[in-house]
N, C-alpha and C positions, 0 to 999 in steps of 0.2 A: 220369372223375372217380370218386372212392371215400370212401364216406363209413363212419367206423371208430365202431363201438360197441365199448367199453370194459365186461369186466362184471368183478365182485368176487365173491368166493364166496356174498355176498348175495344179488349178482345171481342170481346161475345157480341158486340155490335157487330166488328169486322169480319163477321164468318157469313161465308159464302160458297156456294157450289160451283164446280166446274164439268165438262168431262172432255175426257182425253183420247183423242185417237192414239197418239203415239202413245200413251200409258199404255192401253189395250195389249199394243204390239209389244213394248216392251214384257211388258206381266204375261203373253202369250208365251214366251220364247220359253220361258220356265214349263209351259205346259206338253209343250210339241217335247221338250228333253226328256219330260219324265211324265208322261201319260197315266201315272198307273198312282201318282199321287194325286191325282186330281180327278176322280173318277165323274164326275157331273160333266167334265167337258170333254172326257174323253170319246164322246161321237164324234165332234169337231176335229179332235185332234186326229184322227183314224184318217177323216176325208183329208185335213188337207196334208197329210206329210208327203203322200204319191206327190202331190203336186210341188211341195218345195225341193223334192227332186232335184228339181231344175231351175232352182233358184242360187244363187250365191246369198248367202247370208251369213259367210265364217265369223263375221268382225262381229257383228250385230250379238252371235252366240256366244261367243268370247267374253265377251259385255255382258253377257247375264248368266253366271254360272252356277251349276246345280251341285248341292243344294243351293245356297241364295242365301246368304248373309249380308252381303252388303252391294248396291248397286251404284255405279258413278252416277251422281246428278245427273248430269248433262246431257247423260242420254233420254233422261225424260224430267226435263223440265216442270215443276209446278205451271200450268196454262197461265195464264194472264187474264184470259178472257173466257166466259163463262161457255160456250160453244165452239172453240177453234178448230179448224181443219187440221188434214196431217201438214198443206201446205205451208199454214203459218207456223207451227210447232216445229216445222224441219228447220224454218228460218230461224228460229229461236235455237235452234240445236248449234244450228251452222256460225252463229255469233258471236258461241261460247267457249271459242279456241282459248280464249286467254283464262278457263275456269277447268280444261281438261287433265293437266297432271295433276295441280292440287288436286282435284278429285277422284284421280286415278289413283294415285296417293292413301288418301282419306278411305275409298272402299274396299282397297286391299286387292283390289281384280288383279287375277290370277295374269300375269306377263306371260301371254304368246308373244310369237312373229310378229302378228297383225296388232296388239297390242301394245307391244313394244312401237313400231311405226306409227301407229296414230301418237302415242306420248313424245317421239321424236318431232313430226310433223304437224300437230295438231289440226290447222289449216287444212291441211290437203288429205290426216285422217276422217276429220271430219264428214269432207265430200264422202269421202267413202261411203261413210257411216250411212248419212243421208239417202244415197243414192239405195243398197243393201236395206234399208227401213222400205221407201217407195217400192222396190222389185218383192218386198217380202207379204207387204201391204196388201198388193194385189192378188197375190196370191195365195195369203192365208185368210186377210180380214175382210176387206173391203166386197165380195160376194154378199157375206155377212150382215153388212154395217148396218143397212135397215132395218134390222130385226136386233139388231145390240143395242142401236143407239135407241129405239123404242122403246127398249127396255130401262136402260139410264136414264132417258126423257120421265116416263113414269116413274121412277124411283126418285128422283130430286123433285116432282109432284106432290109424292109421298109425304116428303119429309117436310114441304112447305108447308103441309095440310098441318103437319105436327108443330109446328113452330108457329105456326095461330091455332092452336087448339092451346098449347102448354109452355109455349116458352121455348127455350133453347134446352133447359132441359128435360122437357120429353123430348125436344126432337133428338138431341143427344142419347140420353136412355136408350132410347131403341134400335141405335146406331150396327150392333151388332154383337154376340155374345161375348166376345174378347175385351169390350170397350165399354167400360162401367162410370159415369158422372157423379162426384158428391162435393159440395160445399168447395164450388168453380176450378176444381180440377178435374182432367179426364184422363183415366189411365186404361191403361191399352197392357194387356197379356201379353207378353214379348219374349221370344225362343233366346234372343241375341243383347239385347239390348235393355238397361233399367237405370232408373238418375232420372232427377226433375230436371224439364225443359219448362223455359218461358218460353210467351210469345213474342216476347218483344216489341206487344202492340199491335201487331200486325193482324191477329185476327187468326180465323181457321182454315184452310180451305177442303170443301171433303168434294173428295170426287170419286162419286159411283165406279167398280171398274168389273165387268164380268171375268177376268182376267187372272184376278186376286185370288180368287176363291180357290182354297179354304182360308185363307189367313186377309190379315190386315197390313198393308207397307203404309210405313211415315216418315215421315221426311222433317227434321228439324233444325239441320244445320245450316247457319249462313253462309251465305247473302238470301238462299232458298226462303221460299213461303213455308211457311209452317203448312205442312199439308199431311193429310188421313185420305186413303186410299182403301176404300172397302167394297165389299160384296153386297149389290145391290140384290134386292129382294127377286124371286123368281128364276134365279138361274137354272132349277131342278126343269123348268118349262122349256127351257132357252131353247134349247134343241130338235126338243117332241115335236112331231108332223100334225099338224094341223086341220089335218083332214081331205083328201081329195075330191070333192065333191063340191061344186061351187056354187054359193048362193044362188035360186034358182032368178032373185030378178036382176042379179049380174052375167047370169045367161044371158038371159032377153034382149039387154043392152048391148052385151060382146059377140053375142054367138058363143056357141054350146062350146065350142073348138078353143079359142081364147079364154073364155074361163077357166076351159080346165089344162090349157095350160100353164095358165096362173099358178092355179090352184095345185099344180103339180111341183114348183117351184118352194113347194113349203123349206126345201134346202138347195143352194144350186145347182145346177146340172147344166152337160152341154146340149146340143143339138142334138145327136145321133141317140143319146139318152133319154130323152124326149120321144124321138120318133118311135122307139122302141114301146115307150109305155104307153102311147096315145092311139098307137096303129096309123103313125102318117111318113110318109115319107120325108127325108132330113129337106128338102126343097121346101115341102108342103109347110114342115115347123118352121125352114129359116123363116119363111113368107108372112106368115100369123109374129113369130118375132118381129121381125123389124113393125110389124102394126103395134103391137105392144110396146117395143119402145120408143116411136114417135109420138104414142098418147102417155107417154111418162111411166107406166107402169111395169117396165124391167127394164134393167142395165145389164149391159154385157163387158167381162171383164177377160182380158187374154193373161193367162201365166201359162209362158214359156210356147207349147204345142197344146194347151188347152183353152179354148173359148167359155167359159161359165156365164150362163147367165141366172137374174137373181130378182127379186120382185124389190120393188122399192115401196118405201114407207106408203104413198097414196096407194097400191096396189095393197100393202097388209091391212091396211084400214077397211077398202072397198068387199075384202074376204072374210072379215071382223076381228084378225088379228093383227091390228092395231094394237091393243093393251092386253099385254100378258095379267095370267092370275098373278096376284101381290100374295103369293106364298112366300115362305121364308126358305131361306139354302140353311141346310143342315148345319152346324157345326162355325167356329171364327171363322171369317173371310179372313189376305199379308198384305216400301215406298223406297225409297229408296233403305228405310229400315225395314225388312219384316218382323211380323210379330206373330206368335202362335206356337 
């Protein structure tokens, strides 16, 4: 099945990139249910399920059912704005009581308990929701977020370089193997879904999502932004260690100790995991942390009985991963439609 976006010279003006924290989370949920479909990120998906454990997230799961035909809007939003936080995206969630049956409606989500009560209450499902996103946040994504959103930062890079190299349509072309551009339509390989959609002028919005992969999700019904949701380049990377062994003139600067446990950070871990692999005692690690995250170079995230910590973006640049390789992920990346 093949589902045809139609653009106008409006359109093709009006396209623009975003990326999405809540996309992430939302398009994660699919991953954590069924690990064995999405084999590229199923390292991820190993570390964090011990940890959602002890998370509440029934409603959030509810809302994204596997397999995945159709997703309510409003639990993820088209962004607005080209870099938004989960804070602002929550706000945008929490506003759109009056958009949650019709769209509960419209995706066909399967009516639990918890689903049933959010359609009844929407308002105070909402909260819910919100609150369940934030607690899950922590403890699947946000350890992570520097090393994803790195990767989404380079991938919308990418695609500039390509749209002043060739126009929208290389940068289109390249977009992903599912998604083919000819003579101002762009059709997208689709499991679910096929019929010509305008734009309605509005333009495109594609936003990078590691999340997606292997397919493509789009999103074309109003009041929503026409929006493509795909697998930025590099995913096969996303995971891989780094290396332990820390650049020697970021020794010099940190101390041999700091560096390497930086460098040991290549995925999160807590303290006591740490000490283990360092040979220092959990006081001697907390001590070199808290130095590390007063000069910005790791955040620490609590889910549930676990502390994680995690290097942040100036800390992967100072190590040289900053920029993953711009290889390509195997196979179609899936929006609120998926496609593949």
């Amino acid at each position: 099945m093949t589902l045809e976006l139609t653009f106008t010279t409006r359109d093709i003006a009006n396209i623009r990139f975003a990326i999405s924290p809540l996309g992430e989370v939302v398009a994660s949920v699919r991953v954590v249910k069924n690990p064995a479909a999405h084999p590229l990120l199923r390292p991820w998906a190993e570390q964090v399920r011990r940890r959602l454990a002890d998370v509440d997230w029934r409603l959030l799961s509810d809302l994204v059912p596997v397999p995945t035909i159709s997703i309510a809007g409003f639990t993820c939003t088209p962004p607005a704005t080209s870099i938004p936080d989960l804070e602002l995206e929550l706000a945008t969630m929490r506003a759109a009581a009056d958009r949650v049956r019709t769209d509960l409606d419209d995706a066909g989500t399967p009516r639990t308990k918890r689903v049933e009560a959010l359609y009844a209450d929407p308002g105070k499902g909402l909260e819910r929701l919100a609150q369940e996103v934030e607690n899950y946040w922590a403890a699947a994504i946000a350890p992570y977020w520097p090393r994803i959103r790195s990767l989404l930062e380079g991938e919308i890079l990418y695609r500039a370089k390509l749209l002043a190299e060739g126009g929208a349509q290389r940068m289109l072309t390249d977009l992903d193997p599912s998604v083919t551009w000819h003579d101002g339509t762009l059709r997208v390989e689709h499991r679910y879904v096929s019929g010509t959609r305008s734009l309605r002028g509005l333009g495109l919005l594609l936003v990078p999502c590691v999340f997606v992969w292997p397919r493509v999700l789009s999103v074309t019904t109003p009041p929503y932004q026409p929006t493509v949701r795909y697998s930025p380049r590099g995913i096969g990377t996303l995971w891989e260690s780094r290396g332990l062994e820390p650049p020697r003139a970021l020794a010099a600067v940190l101390g041999r100790t700091r560096a390497r446990l930086l460098a040991e950070l290549d995925q999160p871990a807590s303290t006591r995991d740490l000490a283990l692999r360092v040979g220092l005692s959990e006081p001697g690690v907390n001590q070199h942390l808290t130095a590390l995250r007063d000069a910005g170079l790791c955040t620490a995230h609590r889910t549930g009985r676990y502390i994680l910590y995690a290097r942040t973006t100036t800390a992967e640049a100072l190590l040289g991963g900053g920029r993953l390789d711009e290889t390509s992920s195997p196979g179609p990346g899936s929006g609120t439609r998926p496609a593949g």
